[in-house]
C-alpha positions as CSV (number, residue, x, y, z in Angstrom):
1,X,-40.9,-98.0,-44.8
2,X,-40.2,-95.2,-42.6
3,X,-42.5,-91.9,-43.5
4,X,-40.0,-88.8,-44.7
5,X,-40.5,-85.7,-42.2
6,X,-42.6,-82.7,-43.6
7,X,-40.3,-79.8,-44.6
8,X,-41.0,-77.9,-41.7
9,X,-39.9,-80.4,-39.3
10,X,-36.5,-81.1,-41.3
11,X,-36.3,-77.6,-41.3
12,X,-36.6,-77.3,-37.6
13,X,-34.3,-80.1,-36.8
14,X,-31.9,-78.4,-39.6
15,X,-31.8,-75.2,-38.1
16,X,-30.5,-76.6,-34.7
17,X,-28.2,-78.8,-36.2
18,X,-26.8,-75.8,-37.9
19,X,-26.6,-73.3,-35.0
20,X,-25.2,-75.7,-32.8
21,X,-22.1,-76.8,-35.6
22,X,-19.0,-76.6,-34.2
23,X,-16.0,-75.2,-35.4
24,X,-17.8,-73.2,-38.2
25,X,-15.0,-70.9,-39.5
26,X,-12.8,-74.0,-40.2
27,X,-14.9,-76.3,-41.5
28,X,-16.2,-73.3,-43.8
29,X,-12.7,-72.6,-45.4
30,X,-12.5,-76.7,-46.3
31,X,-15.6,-77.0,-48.0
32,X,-15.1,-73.5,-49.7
33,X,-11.6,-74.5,-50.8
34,X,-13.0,-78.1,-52.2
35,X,-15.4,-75.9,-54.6
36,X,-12.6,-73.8,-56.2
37,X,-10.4,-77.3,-56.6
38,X,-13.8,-78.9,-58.6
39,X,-13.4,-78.8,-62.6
40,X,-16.4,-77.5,-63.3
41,X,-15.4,-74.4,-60.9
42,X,-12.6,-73.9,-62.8
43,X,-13.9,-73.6,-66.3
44,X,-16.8,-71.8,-65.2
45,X,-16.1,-67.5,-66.2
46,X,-19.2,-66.3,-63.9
47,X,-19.8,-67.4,-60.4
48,X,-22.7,-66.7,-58.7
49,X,-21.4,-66.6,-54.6
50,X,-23.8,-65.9,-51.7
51,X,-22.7,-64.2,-48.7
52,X,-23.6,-66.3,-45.6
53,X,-25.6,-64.7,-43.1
54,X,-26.3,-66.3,-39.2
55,X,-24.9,-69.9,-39.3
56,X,-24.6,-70.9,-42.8
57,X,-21.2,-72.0,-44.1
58,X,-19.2,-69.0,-44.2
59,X,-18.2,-67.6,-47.8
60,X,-17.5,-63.7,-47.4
61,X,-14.7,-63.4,-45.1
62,X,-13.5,-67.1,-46.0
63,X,-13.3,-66.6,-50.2
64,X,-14.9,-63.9,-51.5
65,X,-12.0,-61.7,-50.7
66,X,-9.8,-63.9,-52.2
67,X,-11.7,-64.4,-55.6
68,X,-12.4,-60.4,-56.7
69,X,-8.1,-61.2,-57.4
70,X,-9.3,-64.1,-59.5
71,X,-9.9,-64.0,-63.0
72,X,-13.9,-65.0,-62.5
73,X,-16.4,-62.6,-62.4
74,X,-17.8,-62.5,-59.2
75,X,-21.6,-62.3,-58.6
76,X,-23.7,-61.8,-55.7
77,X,-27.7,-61.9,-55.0
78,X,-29.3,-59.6,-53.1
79,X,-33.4,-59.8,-52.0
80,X,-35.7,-57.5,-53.9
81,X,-38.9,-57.7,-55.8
82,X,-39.9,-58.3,-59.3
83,X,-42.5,-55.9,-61.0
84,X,-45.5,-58.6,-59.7
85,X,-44.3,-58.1,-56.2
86,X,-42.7,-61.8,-56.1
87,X,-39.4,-62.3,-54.0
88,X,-36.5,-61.9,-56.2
89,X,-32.7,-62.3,-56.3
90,X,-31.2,-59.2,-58.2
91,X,-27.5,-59.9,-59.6
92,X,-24.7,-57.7,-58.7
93,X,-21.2,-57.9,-60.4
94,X,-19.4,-57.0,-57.3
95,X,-15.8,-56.2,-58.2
96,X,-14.8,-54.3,-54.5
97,X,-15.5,-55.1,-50.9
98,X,-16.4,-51.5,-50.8
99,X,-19.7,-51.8,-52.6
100,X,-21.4,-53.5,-49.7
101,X,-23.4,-53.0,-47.2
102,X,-25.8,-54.5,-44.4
103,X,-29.2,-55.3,-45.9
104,X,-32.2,-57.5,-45.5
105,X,-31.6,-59.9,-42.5
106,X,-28.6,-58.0,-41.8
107,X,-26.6,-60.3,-45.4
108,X,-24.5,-57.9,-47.2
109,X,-25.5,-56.5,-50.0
110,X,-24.9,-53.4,-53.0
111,X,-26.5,-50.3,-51.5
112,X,-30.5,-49.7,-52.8
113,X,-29.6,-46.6,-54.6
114,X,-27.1,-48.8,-57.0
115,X,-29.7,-51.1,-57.8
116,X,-29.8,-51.8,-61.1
117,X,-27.1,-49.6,-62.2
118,X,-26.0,-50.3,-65.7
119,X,-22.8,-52.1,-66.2
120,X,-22.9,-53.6,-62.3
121,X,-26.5,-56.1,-63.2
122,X,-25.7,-59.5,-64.6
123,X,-28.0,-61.2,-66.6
124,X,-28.9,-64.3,-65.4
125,X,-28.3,-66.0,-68.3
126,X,-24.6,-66.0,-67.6
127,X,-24.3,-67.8,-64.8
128,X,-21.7,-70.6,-65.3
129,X,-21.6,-72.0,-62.0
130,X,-24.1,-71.0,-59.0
131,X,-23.2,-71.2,-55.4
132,X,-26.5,-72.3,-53.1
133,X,-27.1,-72.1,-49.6
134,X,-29.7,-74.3,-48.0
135,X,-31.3,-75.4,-45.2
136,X,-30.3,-79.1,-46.0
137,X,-29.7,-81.4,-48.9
138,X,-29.4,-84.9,-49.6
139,X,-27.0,-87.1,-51.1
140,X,-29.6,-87.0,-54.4
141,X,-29.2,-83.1,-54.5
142,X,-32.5,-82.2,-53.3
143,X,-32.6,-78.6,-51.4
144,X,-34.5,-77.4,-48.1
145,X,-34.2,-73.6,-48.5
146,X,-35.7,-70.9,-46.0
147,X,-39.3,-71.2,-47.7
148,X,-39.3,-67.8,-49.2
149,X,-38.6,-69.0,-52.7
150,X,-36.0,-66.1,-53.5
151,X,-33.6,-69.3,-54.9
152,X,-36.7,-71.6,-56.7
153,X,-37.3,-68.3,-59.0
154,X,-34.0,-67.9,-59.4
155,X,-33.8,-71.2,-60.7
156,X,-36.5,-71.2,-62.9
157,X,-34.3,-68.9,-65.2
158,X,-30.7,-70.1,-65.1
159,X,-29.9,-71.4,-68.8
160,X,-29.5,-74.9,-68.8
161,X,-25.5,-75.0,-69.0
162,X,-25.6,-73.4,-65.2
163,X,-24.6,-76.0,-62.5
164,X,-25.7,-75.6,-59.1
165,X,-23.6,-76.4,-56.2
166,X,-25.2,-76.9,-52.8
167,X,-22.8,-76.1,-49.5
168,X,-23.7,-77.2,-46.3
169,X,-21.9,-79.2,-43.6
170,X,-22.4,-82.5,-42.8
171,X,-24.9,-82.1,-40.0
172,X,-27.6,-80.4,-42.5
173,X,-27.2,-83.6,-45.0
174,X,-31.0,-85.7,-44.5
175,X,-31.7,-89.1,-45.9
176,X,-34.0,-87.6,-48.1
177,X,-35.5,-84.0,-48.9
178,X,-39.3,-84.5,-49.9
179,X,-39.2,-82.9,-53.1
180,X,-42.1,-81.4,-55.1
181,X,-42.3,-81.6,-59.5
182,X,-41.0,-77.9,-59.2
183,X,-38.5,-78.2,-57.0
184,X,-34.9,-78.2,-58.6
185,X,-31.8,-80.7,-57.6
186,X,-28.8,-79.5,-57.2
187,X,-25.4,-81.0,-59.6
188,X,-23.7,-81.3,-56.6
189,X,-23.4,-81.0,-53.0
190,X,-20.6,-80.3,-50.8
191,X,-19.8,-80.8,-47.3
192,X,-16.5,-80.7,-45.2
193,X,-15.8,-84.4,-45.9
194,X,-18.2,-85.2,-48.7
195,X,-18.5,-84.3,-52.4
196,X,-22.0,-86.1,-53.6
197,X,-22.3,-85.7,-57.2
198,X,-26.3,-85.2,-57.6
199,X,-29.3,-85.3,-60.6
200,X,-28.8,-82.1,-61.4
201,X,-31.9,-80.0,-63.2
């Protein structure tokens, strides 16, 4: 039985598979376009989109502009801290390009004087349909995030009806993540060629 890789070493090996992908803008627009075709995209009424930073599969320039026509409400994380200090993803109903700006690793964001303005804050609790970028998945749906745990708290919290939808492309799929009893699956993965349908939470 071969022995799984520690997470750092898949996360390594992930990271170089992902910087050296080819043809990112392309392949970025097919997987994109395979989650807005998905039925439970389509029923959902609040989507939670991140806005890729480095070389993660591209979602800002490729759909984001696109869906603040749609009839969904669009929502966005941005990386800030709770009142113990802990990493945590705020929730921004972004409704205009215009609201963003460069933030924390250079990811766009809403400005740090809007935060938590009334009316713009989502509650978590009505997320329909969360979109997740990761390090790398497997065909199971388990997740290899970054290690700052901005995404596990996040999940923690999402009421149980939210699906979560891993992106990636195919090079950051791995045979299997080793996943711990608080670490979340995803509902699904996509990929430019693949759809796996997952656990789930």
């Amino acid at each position: 039985m071969c022995k799984i890789p520690t997470k750092s070493v898949q996360r390594r090996l992930a990271y170089n598979a992902r910087n050296a992908q080819q043809d990112k803008a392309r392949l970025s627009q097919i997987i994109c376009a395979k989650i807005l075709a998905l039925d439970e995209y389509q029923q959902a009424r609040t989507v939670l989109w991140y806005l890729h930073c480095r070389s993660e599969v591209h979602t800002y320039q490729t759909v984001i502009s696109e869906l603040l026509n749609h009839d969904k409400q669009v929502v966005i994380p941005y990386c800030t801290k709770d009142s113990l200090g802990n990493n945590h993803l705020g929730l921004w109903h972004l409704q205009d390009e215009s609201e963003l700006c460069a933030g924390t690793w250079n990811i766009l964001e809403p400005p740090k004087e809007r935060w938590g303005e009334p009316g713009k804050e989502i509650a978590i609790e009505q997320i329909d349909v969360a979109i997740v970028p990761g390090v790398a998945f497997d065909a199971q749906g388990g997740r290899l995030g970054n290690g700052a745990g901005y995404y596990d708290r996040l999940f923690a919290c999402l009421a149980a009806k939210s699906k979560l939808m891993g992106i990636c492309f195919d090079s950051q799929i791995f045979a299997q993540i080793p996943m711990q009893e608080f670490d979340v699956y995803m509902h699904t993965v996509i990929t430019e060629t693949q759809i796996y349908k997952c656990r789930g939470r």
